[in-house]
MMTF fields as JSON, N, C-alpha, C and O atoms, coordinates in Angstrom:
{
  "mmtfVersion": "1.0.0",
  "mmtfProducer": "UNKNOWN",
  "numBonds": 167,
  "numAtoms": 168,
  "numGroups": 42,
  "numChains": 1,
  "numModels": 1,
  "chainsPerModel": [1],
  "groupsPerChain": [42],
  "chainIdList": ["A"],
  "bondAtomList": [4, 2, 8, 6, 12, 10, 16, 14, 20, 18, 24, 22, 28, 26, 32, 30, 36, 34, 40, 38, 44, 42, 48, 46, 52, 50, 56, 54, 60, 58, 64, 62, 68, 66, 72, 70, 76, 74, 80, 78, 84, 82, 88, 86, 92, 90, 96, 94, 100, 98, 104, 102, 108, 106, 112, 110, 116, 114, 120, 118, 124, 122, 128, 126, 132, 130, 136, 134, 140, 138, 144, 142, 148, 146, 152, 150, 156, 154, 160, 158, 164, 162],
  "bondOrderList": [1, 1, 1, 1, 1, 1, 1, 1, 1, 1, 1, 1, 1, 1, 1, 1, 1, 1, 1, 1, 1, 1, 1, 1, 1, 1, 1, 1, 1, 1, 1, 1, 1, 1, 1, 1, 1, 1, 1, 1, 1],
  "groupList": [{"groupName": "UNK", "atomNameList": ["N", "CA", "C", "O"], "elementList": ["N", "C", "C", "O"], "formalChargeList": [0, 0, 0, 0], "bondAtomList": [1, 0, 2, 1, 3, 2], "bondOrderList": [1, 1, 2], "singleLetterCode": "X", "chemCompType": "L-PEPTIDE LINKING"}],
  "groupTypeList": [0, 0, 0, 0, 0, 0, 0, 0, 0, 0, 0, 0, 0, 0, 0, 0, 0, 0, 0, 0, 0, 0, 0, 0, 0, 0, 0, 0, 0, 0, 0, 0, 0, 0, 0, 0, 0, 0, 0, 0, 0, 0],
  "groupIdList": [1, 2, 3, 4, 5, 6, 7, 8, 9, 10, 11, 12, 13, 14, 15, 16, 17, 18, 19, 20, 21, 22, 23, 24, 25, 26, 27, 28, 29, 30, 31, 32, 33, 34, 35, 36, 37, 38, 39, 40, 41, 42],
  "secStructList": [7, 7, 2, 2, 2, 2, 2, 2, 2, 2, 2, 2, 2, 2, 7, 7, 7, 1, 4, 4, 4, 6, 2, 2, 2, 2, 2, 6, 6, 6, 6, 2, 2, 2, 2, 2, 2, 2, 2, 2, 6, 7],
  "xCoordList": [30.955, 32.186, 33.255, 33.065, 34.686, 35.413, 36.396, 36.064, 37.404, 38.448, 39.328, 39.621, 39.52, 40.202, 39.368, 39.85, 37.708, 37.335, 36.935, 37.102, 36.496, 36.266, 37.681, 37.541, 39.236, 40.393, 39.829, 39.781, 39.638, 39.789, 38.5, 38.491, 37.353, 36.348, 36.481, 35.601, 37.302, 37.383, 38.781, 38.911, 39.65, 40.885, 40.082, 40.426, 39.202, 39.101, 37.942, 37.678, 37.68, 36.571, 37.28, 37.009, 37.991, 39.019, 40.108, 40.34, 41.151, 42.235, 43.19, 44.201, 43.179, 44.268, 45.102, 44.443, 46.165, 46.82, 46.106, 45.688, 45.888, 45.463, 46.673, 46.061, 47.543, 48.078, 47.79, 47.64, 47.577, 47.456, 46.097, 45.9, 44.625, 43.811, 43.398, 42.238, 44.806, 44.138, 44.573, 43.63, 46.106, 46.636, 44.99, 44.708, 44.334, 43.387, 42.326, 41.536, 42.092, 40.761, 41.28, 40.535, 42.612, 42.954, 43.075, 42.703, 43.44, 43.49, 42.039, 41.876, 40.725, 39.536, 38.603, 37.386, 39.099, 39.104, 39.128, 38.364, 40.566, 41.339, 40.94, 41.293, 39.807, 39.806, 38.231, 37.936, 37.344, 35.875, 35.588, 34.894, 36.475, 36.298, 36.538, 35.7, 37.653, 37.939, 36.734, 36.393, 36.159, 35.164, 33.67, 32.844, 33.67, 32.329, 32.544, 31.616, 33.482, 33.647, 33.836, 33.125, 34.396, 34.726, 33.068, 32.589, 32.29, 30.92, 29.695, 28.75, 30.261, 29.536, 30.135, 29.038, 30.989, 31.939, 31.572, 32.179, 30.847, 30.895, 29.248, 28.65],
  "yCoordList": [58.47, 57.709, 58.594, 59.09, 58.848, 59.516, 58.804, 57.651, 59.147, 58.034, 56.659, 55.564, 57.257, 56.548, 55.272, 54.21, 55.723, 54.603, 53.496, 52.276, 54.126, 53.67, 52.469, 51.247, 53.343, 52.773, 50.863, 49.718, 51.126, 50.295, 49.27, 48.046, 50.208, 48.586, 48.308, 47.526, 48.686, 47.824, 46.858, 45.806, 47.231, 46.773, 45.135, 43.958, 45.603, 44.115, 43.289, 42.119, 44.09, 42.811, 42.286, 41.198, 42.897, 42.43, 41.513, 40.615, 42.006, 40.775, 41.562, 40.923, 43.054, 44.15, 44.601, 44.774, 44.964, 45.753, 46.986, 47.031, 47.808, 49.227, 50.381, 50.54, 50.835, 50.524, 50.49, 51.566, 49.218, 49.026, 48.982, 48.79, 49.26, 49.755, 50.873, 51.163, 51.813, 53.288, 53.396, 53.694, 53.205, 53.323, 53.076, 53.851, 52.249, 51.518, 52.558, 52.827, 53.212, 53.993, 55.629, 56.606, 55.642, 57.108, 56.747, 57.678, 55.79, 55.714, 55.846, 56.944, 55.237, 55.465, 56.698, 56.594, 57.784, 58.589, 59.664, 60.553, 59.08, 59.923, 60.245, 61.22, 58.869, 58.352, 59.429, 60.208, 59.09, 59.617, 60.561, 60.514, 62.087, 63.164, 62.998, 63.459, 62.354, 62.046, 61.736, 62.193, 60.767, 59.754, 60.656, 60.702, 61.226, 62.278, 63.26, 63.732, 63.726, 64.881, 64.424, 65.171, 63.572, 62.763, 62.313, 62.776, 61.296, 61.332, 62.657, 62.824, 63.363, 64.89, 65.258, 65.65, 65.589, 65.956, 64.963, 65.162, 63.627, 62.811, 63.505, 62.908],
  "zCoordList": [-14.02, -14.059, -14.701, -15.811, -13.813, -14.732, -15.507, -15.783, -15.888, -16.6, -16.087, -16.567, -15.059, -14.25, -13.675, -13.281, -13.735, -13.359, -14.595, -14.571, -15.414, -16.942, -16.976, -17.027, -16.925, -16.977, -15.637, -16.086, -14.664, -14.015, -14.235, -14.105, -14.632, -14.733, -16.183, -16.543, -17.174, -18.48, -18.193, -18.819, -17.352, -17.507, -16.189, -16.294, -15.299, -14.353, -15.65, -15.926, -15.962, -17.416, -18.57, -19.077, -18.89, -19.929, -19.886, -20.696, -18.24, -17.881, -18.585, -18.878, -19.036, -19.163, -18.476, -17.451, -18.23, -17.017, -17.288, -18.445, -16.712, -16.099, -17.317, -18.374, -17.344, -18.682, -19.723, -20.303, -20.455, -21.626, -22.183, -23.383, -20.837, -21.307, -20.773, -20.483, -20.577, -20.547, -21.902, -22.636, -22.742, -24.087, -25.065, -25.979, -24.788, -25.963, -25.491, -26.397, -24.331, -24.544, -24.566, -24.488, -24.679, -25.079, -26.725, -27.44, -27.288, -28.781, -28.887, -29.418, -28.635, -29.03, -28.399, -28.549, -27.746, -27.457, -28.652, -29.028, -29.136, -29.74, -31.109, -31.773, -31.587, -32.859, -32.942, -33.848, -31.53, -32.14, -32.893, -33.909, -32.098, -33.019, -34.5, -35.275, -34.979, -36.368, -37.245, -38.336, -36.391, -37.166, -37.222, -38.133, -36.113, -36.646, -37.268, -37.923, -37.274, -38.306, -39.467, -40.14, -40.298, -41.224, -41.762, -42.797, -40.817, -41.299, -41.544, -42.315, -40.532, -41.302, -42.312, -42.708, -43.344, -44.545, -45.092, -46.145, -45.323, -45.908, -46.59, -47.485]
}
């Protein structure tokens, strides 16, 4: 699955526009690296 499709089967399960859940899975995208590197340094 690439993004675009990820983008379209969370946005038809959710009731998102296409949009506003590519914004929410580029923010959690955005967030993972943070969070594992952060728990390794921890």
């Amino acid at each position: 699955m690439n993004k675009t499709e990820l983008v379209d089967t969370v946005a038809k399960s959710t009731g998102l526009t296409k949009s506003d859940t590519k914004k929410t899975i580029d923010a959690v995208f955005e967030q993972i690296p943070k969070c594992l590197t952060f728990n390794i340094l921890r």
